[in-house]
N, C-alpha and C positions, 0 to 999 in steps of 0.2 A: 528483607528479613521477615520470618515468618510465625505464627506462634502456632504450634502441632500440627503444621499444615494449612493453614489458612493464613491474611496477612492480614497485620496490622486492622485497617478499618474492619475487615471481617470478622477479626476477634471482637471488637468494640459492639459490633452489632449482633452477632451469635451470644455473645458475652449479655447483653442486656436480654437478647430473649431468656435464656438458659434461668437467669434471675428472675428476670417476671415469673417464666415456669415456677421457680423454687418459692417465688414469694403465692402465688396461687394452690401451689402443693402443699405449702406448710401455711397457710392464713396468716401472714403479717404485713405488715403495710410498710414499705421501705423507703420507697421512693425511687424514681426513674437513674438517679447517681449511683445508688446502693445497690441497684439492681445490677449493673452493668458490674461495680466492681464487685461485686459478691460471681457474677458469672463467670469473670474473669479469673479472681483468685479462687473461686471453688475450681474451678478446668484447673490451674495452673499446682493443687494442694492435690489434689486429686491424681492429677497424671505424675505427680512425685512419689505420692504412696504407693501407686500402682507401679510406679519402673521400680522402687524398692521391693515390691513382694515379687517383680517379674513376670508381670502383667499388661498386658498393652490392649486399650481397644482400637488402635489403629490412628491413623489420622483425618483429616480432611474437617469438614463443618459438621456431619453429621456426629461423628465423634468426638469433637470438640462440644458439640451443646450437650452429650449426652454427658461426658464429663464436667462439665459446666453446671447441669442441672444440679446433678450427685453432689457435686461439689458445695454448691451453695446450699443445698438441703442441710447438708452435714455442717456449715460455718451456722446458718441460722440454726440449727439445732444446739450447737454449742456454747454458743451466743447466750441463746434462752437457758440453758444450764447453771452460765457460772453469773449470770443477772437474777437466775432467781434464787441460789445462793446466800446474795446476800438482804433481799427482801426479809422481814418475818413474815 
């Protein structure tokens, strides 16, 4: 079984760069866990929206991190949204 082309451990490790990327792009400090599932479910929220609008960037790793990055950029951005919400 595969996840958009790549397997299993590949996602796990595509999945934590993709995060670190997103954690260094966006300046937050996450952690090595958060990193990977943030890669992971950014690629996986990501490649959902995009087969909804009818969009593909294809498969394999390098389109997997690239949605992965996207992805994660877009969780931690909305993260920071509805956390600073309820701050005064």
């Amino acid at each position: 079984m595969d996840v958009n082309g790549v397997g299993w451990i590949a996602a796990i490790i595509v999945g934590g760069i993709a995060g670190w990327l997103a954690e260094q792009f966006m300046k937050s400090d996450m952690g090595l866990l958060m990193n990977i599932i943030l890669g992971i479910v950014g690629a996986v929220v990501l490649n959902a929206i995009l087969a909804a609008i009818g969009v593909s960037l294809g498969s394999g790793w390098i389109a997997y991190l690239i949605t992965g990055f996207i992805g994660a950029c877009l969780l931690i951005f909305i993260f920071r949204a509805f956390r600073g919400r309820g701050r005064a």
